[in-house]
Residue, then its C-alpha position, 0 to 999 in steps of 0.5 A: x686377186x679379187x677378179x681372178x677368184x671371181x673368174x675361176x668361180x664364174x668357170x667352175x658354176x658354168x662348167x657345172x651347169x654345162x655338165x648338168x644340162x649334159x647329164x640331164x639331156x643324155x639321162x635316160x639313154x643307153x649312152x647315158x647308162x654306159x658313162x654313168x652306171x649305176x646299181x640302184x637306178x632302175x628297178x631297185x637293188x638286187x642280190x648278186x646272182x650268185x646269192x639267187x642260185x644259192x637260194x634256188x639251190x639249196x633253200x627248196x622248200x622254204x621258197x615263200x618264206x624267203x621270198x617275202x623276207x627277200x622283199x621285205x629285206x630289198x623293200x627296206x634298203x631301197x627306203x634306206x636308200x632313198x633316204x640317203x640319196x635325199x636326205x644325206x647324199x643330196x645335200x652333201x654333194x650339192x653344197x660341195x657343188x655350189x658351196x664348196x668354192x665360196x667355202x674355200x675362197x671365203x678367207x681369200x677373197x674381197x668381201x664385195x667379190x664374196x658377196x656377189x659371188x654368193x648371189x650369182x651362185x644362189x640365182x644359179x642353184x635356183x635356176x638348175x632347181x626350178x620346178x615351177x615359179x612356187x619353188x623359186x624364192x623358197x630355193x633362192x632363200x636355202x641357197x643364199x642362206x647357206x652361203x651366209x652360214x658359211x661367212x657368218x660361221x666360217x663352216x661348211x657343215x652348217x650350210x648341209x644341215x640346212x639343205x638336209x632340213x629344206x630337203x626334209x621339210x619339202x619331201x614331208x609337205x610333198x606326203x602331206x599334200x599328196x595324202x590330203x592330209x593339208 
């Protein structure tokens, strides 16, 4: 039982690593766009066209003023974006991705097995978020981290709540750092 929960865990990390690898070598091509469209990749989100001619059409001469609330209205969801893309979605389907079969094997499978598993899977999530040796150990600590709240809790939410903060705290440091502010 033990060794098949490892083999199927050891399966699904390196199908998601191949798949990572993938995504990250076909990023930015046509081919990469056509499989994994997406609305808010690029420029920004823009209104429907339908929305636009109405707005040619029948607003005339309040052009400016919907302008400016037109950018305004997109300079704000795309923060509300960005800030659920790192914040909420980030975490969320990371932990599901790295988390999630120590989180359903975690009833199941030999404490030894569990432990190593989280290990293996921690050295991965480093590795698949390395951006310079400064980043290795705090990166290896959130995701060992978050394996032990899921053991020690026997909840998955925990273990988002941490990546939500880590993601948090080094997005704020990066402002700081890029503002002089530290």
């Amino acid at each position: 039982m033990g060794r098949d929960l490892l083999l199927a865990f050891a399966f699904t990390m390196l199908a998601l690593l191949a798949g990572h690898m993938l995504a990250y070598g076909l990023s930015g091509t046509f081919f990469y766009r056509w499989l994994f469209p997406h609305p808010f990749l690029g420029r920004g989100f823009d209104l429907p066209k339908w929305l636009e001619w109405f707005y040619d059409r029948e607003i005339g001469a309040n052009v400016a003023i919907i302008n400016f609330v037109y950018a305004r209205v997109l300079e704000l969801w795309n923060d509300m974006y960005g800030f659920s893309k790192v914040f909420v979605m980030a975490p969320l389907l990371e932990e599901l991705e790295w988390r999630g079969p120590l989180f359903l094997t975690r009833r199941h499978a030999h404490r030894g097995w569990w432990m190593t598993a989280a290990v293996v899977g921690a050295a991965l999530f480093t590795l698949a978020h390395n951006s310079g040796l400064g980043t290795l150990i705090p990166v290896f600590a959130v995701a060992l981290g978050s394996s032990w709240l899921i053991a020690k809790t026997g909840r998955f939410w925990p273990s988002l709540v941490l990546h939500a903060v880590y993601n948090m705290q080094v997005t704020f440091w990066g402002i700081a750092a890029s503002l002089g502010s530290w």
